[in-house]
C-alpha positions, 0 to 999 in steps of 0.5 A: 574520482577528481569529479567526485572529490569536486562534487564532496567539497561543495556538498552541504555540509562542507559549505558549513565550514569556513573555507580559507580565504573566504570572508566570514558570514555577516553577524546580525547587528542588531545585537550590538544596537540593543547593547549600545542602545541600552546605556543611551536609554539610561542616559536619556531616562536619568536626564528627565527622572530628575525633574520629578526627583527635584522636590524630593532632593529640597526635602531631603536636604532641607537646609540647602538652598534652591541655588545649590541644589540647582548644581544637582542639574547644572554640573551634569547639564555643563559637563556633559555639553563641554565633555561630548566632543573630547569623548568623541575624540577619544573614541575614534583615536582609542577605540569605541568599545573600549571608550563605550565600556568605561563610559558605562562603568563610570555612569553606574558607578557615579549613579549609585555614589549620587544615591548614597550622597550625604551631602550636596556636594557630594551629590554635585560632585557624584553628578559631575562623574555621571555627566562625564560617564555619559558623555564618553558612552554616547558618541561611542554608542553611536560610532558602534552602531554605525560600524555595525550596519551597511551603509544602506540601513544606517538611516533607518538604525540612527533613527531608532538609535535616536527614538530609545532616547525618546522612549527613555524621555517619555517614561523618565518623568512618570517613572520617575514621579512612581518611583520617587514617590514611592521608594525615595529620591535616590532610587532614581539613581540606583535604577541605573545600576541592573540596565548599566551592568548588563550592558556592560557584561554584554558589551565585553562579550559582544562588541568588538572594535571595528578597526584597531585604535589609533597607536602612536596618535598624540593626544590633543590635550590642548584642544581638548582643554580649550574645548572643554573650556569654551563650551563649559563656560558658555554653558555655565553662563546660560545656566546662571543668567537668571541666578542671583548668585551670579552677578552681570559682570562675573558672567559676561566675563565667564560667556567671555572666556567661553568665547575667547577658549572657542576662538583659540580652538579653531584656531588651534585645530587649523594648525595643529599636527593631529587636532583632536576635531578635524575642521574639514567636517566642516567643508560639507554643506550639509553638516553645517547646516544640519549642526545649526539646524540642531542648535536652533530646534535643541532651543526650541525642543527644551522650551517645549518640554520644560514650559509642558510642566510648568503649565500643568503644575502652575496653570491646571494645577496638576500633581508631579506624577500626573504631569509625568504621566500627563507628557507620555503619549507625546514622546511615546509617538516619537519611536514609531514615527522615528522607526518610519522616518529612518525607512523613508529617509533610507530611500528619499534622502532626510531633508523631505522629512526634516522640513515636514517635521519642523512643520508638524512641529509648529504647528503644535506650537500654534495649537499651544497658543490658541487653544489650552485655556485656564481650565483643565481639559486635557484630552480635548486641549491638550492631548492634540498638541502633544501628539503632534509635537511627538510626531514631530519630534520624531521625524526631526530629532532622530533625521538630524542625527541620521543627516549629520553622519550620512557623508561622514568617513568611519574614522569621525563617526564619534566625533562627528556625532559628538559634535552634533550631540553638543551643539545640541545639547548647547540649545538645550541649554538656551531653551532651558535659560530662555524658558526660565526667564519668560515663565520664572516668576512665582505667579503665571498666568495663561498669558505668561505663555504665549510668548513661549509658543511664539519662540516655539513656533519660530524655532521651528521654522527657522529649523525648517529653513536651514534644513533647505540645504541639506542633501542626503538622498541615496543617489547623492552619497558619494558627492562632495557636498 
């Protein structure tokens, strides 16, 4: 009887019921990707729908100056590189759904405030809601999918993770072009609104926490004001170098505040008790090269992306929603390759995969300098480049962020991504300024150009220099690097 008592309790449908004491079945987590993805898409894809909202923004406050809607960028493009690595911070201390949901509230919110703004101001100060809505649920998205998958698939996740920001980035400037065009500037905010919300309604009935918020843990206020301090001011000194509201002296003043506020953070965080980023991240080779890496191809990637538009529009003379349409294939390459490259690197390690795709890249770099000429002829000068550029993007930018976090313990997941996500967003920033400077002048020739590539292609390289360091293969995992 005992035997066949035995035998019932491990028939088929006994096996259904959770048994005491054992560990529950794994969940799927791709459910938590999609849902912690879907708000970094509407991130990326505001980001570049608003380059084509721009000239629709001066016609629609006619009597505001091109300075003062360049805030409409700027505040966001500041508060957001200054606000990554506190909201990083904050999710690791105070828990990621938690922190991931009131960055999406907020983003929404702020993103139907900016298309109801009566005013500039209204719109800067609705912008500047949205950056830090943004910058809360990114590094927390982030930190959620890496708790979601074992270790061995966590390259192949960052990866994708990386490439649905691609994705947004290539179908923001035509969809954006589209819809301005047809429906007004601000619909390029409220499209925000249906995608953020069901993220939201999702993410409260499907995310959990993967492990319970820190509880006494002070805050650190002041590194997070010195911070927040530091990498505005520099950013906002970028922003402005070619601006001729700001005069020489205000901004090597402002660069210098940024400078000293840095200074004091590191400073402060050696000493502090509980300092809101622990600098022995740092102590790992690998992360410090991976962050300079990200620092120099964030420049390089910007000049890419900005120079494409002023080529088409200044050079071939491109309409806005043909130039947005125009830059897609390249971008739409990226989530493919950056779908395989995360399998690769799952297996070899990223370093094999960051140098050739810094490679590829320079080598579309070197196409845009010999090969485009005055006249338009974008499939056959064109398109080649820009499918290379894709390709290289996509093996880069999503094995960045894969070797960034590869050695990081759970408990800096969002901070440690966060940093990574400022550092370059801060090179995003010098492109942009940079990209200004060479190609800001009311007339441009084919000529003006050429020194973009030269910076394009030597980004590039650099790039694959300081990647040289980097040692993520599986084999490894466990070494102190």
């Amino acid at each position: 009887m005992s035997t066949l008592n035995s035998k019932a309790s491990t028939s088929p449908n006994s096996m259904k019921q959770e048994l005491p004491g054992l560990p529950p079945k794994t969940a799927s987590p791709w459910p938590v990707f999609w849902v912690a993805s879907t708000a970094v898409f509407l991130v990326s894809m505001d980001g570049t729908m608003l380059f084509a909202a721009f000239s629709a923004l001066r016609a629609g406050y006619p009597l505001a100056t091109a300075a003062d809607l360049s805030w409409v960028l700027n505040a966001y493009t500041v508060i957001y590189a200054a606000m990554l690595i506190p909201s990083g911070g904050l999710s690791d201390r105070h828990g990621r759904k938690k922190v991931f949901l009131a960055g999406v509230a907020l983003f929404v919110a702020s993103s139907v405030a900016c298309g109801l703004a009566v005013s500039v101001e209204w719109l800067v100060a609705a912008r500047a809601l949205q950056a830090m809505g943004a910058a809360l649920l990114t590094p927390a998205s982030l930190s959620l999918v890496l708790a979601a998958f074992p270790t061995h698939k966590r390259a192949v996740a960052v990866s994708l993770w990386s490439a649905v920001g691609g994705l947004a980035a290539a179908v923001g400037p035509s969809l954006g072009a589209l819809v301005v065009a047809s429906l007004g500037w601000q619909w390029a905010f409220y499209l925000n609104a249906p995608l953020g919300l069901f993220a939201m309604w999702r993410g409260a009935r499907l995310l959990t926490e993967a492990k319970k918020p820190s509880e006494g843990r002070p805050l650190d206020l002041i590194g997070m004001g010195l911070l927040i301090i530091g990498i505005g001011a520099l950013a906002l000194a970028i922003v402005q170098t070619e601006s001729p509201e700001w005069s020489r002296h205000e901004l090597r003043g402002i660069a210098g505040l940024g400078i000293t506020a840095i200074v004091g953070f590191v400073l402060w965080a050696r000493t502090a008790a509980a300092p809101l980023v622990d600098l022995g991240l740092f102590r790992s080779r690998t992360y410090r090269y991976v962050n300079l890496a990200s620092l120099s191809f964030g420049i390089a990637f910007s000049m890419m992306f900005f120079a494409f538009f002023f080529y088409m529009k200044s050079i071939w003379d491109y309409s806005l929603p043909l130039a947005g349409l125009a830059i897609t294939p390249g971008p739409l390459l990226v989530t493919p390759v950056a779908a395989l490259s995360g399998r690769l690197a799952s297996r070899y390690g990223h370093r094999p995969l960051l140098v050739a795709g810094c490679a590829v890249y320079a080598a579309s770099g070197l196409w845009f300098f010999m090969v485009p000429g005055p006249e338009p002829a974008y499939l056959t000068q064109w398109l080649p480049g820009a499918l290379l550029s894709g390709m290289g993007v996509g093996m880069v930018l999503p094995s960045l962020s894969g070797a960034a976090v590869s050695h990081l313990p759970a408990e800096h997941y969002a901070v440690g991504s966060a940093i990574n996500q400022a550092i370059r967003q801060v090179g995003s920033v010098i492109g942009v300024a940079l990209t200004v400077m060479l190609l800001g002048s009311a007339v441009l020739k084919r000529a003006d150009f050429n020194a973009v590539y030269l910076c394009h292609m030597s980004l590039a390289l650099l790039t694959a220099a300081l990647c040289l360091p980097v040692r993520t293969r599986p084999d490894i995992a466990a070494a102190k690097l």
